[in-house]
KELOTI-141268 format. One line per 4 residues: for each residue x, y, z of N, C-alpha, C, O. Coordinates in Angstrom, 1 decimal. Layout:
BEGIN
X/Y/Z/X/Y/Z/X/Y/Z/X/Y/Z  ...;
This chain:
BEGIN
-15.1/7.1/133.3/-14.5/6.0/133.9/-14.8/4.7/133.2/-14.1/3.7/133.3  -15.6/4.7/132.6/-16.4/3.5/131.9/-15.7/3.2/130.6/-15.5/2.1/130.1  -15.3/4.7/129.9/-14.7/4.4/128.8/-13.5/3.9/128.8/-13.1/3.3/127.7  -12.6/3.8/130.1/-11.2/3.8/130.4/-11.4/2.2/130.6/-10.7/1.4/129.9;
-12.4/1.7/131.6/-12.6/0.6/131.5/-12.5/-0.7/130.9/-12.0/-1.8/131.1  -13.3/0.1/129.7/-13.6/-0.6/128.4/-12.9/-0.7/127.1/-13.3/-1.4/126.2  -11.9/0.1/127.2/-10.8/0.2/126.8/-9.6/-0.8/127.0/-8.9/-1.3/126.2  -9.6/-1.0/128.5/-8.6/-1.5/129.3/-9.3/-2.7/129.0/-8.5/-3.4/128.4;
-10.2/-3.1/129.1/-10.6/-4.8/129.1/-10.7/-5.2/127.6/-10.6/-6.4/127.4  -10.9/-4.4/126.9/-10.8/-5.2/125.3/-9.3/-5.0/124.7/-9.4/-5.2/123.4  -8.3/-4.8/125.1/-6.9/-4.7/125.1/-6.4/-6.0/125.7/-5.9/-6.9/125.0  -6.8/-6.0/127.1/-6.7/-7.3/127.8/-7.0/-8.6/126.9/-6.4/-9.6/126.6;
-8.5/-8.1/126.6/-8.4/-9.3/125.5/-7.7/-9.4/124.3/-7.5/-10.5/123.9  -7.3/-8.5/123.7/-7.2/-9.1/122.8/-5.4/-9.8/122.7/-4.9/-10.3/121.6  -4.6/-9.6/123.9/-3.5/-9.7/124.1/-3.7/-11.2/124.9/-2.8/-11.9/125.1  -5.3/-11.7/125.2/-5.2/-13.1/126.1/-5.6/-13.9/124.8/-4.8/-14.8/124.7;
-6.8/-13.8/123.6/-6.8/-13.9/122.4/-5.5/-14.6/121.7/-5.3/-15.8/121.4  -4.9/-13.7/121.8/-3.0/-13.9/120.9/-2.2/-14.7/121.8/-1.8/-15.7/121.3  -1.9/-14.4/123.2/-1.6/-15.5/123.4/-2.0/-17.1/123.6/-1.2/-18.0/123.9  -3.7/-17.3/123.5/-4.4/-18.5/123.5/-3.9/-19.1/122.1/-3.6/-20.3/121.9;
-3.9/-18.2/121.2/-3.7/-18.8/119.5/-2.4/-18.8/119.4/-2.0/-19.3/118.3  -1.1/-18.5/120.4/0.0/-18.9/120.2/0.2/-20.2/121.0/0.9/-21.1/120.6  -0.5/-20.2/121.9/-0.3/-21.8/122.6/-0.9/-23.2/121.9/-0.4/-24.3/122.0  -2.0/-22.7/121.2/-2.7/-23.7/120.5/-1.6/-24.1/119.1/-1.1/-25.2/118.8;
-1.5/-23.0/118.7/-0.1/-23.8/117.4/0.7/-24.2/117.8/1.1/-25.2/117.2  1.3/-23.7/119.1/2.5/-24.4/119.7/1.8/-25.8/120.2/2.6/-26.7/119.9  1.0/-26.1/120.6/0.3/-27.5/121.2/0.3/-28.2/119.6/0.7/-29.3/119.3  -0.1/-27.5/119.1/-1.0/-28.8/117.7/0.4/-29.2/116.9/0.4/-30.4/116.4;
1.6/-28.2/116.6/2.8/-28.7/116.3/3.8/-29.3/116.7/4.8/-29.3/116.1  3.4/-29.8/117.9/3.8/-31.1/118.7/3.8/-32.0/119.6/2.7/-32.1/120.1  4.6/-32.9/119.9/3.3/-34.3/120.5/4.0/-34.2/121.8/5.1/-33.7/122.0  3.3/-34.9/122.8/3.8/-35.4/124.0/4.3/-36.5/123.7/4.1/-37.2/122.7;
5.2/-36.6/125.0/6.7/-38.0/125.2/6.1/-38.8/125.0/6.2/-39.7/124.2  4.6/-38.6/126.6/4.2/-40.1/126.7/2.9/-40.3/126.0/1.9/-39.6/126.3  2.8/-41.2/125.0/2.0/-41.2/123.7/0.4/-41.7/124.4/-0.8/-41.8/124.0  1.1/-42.1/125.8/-0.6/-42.5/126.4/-1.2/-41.5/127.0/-2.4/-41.4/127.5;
-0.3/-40.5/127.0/-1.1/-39.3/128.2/-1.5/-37.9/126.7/-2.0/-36.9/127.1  -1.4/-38.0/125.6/-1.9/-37.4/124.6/-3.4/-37.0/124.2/-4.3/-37.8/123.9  -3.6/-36.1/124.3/-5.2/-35.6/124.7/-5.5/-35.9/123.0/-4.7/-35.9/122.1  -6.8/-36.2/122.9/-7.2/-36.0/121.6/-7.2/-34.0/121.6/-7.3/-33.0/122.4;
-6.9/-34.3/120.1/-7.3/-32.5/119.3/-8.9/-32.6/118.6/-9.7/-33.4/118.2  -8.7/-31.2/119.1/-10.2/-30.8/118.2/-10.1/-30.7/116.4/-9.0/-30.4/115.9  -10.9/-31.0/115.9/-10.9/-31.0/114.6/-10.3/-29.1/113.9/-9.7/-28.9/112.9  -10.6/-28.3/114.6/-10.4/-26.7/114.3/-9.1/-26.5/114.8/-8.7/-25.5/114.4;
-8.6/-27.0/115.2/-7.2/-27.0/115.2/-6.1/-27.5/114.9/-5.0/-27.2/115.3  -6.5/-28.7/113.8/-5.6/-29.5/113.2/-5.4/-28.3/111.5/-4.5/-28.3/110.7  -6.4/-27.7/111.5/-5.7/-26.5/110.6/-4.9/-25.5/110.2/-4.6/-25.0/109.1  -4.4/-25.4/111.6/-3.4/-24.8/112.1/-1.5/-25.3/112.3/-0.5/-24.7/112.5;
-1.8/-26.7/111.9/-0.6/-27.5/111.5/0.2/-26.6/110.6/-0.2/-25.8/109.7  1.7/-26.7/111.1/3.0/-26.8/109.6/3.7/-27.5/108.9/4.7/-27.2/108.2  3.0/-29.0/109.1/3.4/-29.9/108.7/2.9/-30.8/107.9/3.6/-31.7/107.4;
């Protein structure tokens, strides 16, 4: 049972992983409307730019 477990939860991850790093490119390759409500970025993620 432990193995099935552990299985199941590092899958989990790594499918929460891929979608965190699809949200973060999608965030860093574009800006919000309202230019006052714009969070600063972290420096590790301006890497990830396509432009």
């Amino acid at each position: 049972m432990k193995s099935k477990l552990f299985k199941i939860s590092t899958r989990l991850g790594k499918v929460f992983a891929a979608l965190a790093m699809a949200v973060t490119i999608s965030n860093v390759n574009s800006t919000c409307v309202f230019i006052s409500h714009q969070p600063e970025m972290p420096a590790e993620s301006k890497k990830l730019r396509k432009f």
